[in-house]
N, C-alpha and C positions, 0 to 999 in steps of 0.2 A: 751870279745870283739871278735868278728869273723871278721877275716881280708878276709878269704878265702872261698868260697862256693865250693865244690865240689858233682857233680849232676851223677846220674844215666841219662839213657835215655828210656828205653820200661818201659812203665807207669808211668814214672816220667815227660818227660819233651813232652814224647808223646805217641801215642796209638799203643798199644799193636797190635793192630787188623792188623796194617800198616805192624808192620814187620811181622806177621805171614801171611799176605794175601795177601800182593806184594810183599817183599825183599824173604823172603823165599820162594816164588814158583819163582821168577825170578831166582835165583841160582840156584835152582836145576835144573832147563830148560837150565840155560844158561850152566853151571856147564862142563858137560862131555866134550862138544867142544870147553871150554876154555881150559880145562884140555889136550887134543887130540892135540889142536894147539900150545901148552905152551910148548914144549919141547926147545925151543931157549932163554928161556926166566927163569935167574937164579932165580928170583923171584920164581918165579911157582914152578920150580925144588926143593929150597929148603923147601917150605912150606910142600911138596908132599913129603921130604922126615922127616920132621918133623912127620908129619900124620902119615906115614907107620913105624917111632919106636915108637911116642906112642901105635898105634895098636899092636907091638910086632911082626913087621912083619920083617925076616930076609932080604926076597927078594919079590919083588912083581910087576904084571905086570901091566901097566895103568890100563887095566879095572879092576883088581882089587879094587885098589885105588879109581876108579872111584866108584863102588858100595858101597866103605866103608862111602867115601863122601857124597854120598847123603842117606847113612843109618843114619848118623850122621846129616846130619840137618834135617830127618823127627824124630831122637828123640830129635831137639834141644841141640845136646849135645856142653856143654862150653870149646871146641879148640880151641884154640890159632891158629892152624894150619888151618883149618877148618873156622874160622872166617877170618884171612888173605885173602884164597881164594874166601871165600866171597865179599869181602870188592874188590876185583879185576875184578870180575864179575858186582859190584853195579856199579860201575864208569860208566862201558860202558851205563847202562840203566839212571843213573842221565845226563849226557852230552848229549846225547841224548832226553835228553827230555822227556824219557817215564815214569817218575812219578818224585812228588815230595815227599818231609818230608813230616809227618807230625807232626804240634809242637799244642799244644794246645795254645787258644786265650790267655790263662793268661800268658802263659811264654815269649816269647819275649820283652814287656812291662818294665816285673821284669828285668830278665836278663840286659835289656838296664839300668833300672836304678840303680841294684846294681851296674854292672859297670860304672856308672856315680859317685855313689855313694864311690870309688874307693875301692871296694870290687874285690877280683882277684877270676875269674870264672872260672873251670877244669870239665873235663868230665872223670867219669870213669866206663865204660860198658866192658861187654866180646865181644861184635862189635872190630875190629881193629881199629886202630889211623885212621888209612887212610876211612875205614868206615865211624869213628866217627866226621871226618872232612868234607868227602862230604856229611852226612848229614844233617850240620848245615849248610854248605854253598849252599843246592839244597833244603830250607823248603817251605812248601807253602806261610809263609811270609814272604819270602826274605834271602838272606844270611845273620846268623846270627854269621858264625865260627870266623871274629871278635874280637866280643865280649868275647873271650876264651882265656887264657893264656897259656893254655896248655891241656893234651890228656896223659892221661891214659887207657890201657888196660888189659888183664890178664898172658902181660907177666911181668907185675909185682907182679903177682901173683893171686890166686883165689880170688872171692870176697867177700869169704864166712869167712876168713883167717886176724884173724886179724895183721898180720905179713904183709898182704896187704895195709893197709892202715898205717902203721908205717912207711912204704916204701915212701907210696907219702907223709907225710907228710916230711920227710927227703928230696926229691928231690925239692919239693917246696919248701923247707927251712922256715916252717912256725909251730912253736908249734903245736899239734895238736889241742888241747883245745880251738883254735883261726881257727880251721875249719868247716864248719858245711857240713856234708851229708847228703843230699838227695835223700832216693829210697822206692820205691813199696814192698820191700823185709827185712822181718822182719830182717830175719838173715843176711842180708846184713849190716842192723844199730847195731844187736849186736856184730858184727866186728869193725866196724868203731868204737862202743862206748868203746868196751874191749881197742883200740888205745887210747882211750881219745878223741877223738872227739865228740862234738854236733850233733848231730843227729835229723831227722823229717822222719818221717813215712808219705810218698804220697800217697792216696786213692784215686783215682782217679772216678767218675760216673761212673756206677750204683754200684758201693762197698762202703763202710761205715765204719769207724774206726772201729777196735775189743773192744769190752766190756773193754776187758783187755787189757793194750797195754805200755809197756816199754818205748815209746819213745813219745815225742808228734806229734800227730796223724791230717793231714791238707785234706783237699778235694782237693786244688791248690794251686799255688804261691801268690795268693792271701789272704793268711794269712799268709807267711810266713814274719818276721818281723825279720830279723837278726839283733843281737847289733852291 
């Protein structure tokens, strides 16, 4: 029995293309002179100083920080630190108007009626909470953050880690076995499943399940059939 759904987001519940070709060139544009103007502003402060000891940095001057930040989203790299600041920068461009989500046609649908269906829906991506909230609440079909019981990120650990996913099911307070995950990323579901949880492999167009493949393997939400 799946009480709980907990979903990925880039290539799961939407396209890849969005965050690589809007969200991440808008931060890294918006990026330096959030960083330059953020000095009043504890938020900023402490993410910035998160950044500079993961980086191993004793002491360091903005622009330093500033080149490491945007070294780090042109390798995508998975910071908690890095993602926060992100996620601070995206607010300004969703509020304003300058883009929306993007969710594919089959997800919103689902989403509405597992949770009709009173299935509790969580999100867990290396995006921040705060990210992962205005993007479900700015999609191109409407806001959907709603429908969501809750928001998970990588500071509950990596995603790759199955000590990650033990984690949210203890805070959800829901068996794992009575959870099912959904992502694009093999070794994302062999985390989640080392937890004990169900698992489904998202393939999204133009890709195609692998030959071989550990988990069951779907095109959309549209085959997914939680018990």
């Amino acid at each position: 029995m799946i009480d709980v759904i907990l979903t990925d987001i880039e290539g799961t519940t939407s396209s890849i293309d969005f965050v690589k070709d809007v969200l991440f060139p808008f931060s890294r544009k918006r990026l330096p002179a959030f960083i330059e103007t953020g000095s009043d502003n504890p938020d900023v402060q402490h993410w910035l100083q998160v950044a500079a000891e993961e980086a191993g940095f004793v002491s360091a001057e903005r622009q330093e920080l500033i080149e490491l930040l945007l070294g780090w989203i042109d390798a995508d790299r998975k910071s908690t630190a890095l993602k926060a600041l992100q996620g601070m920068t995206w607010k300004d461009g969703y509020l304003a108007g300058e883009f929306r989500a993007h969710v594919y046609a089959d997800v919103p649908p689902h989403l509405r009626a597992w949770h009709e269906a009173g299935k509790r829906l969580f999100v867990y991506s290396s995006g921040s909470v705060e990210a992962q909230q205005l993007f479900f609440a700015h999609t191109t079909m409407g806001d959907l953050s709603p429908l969501f019981s809750g928001w998970f990120d990588t500071g509950v650990g990596p995603k790759r880690d199955a000590a990650s996913y033990r984690a949210i099911a203890t805070a959800i307070g829901v068996p794992a076995e009575r959870i099912l995950f959904l992502s694009d990323v093999i070794e994302e579901l062999d985390a989640a499943r080392a937890a004990g949880m169900a698992t489904t492999l998202v393939v999204r167009p133009p890709g195609q399940c692998p030959d071989i493949c550990p988990h069951p393997c779907v095109a959309g939400f549209d085959a997914i059939a939680p018990g």
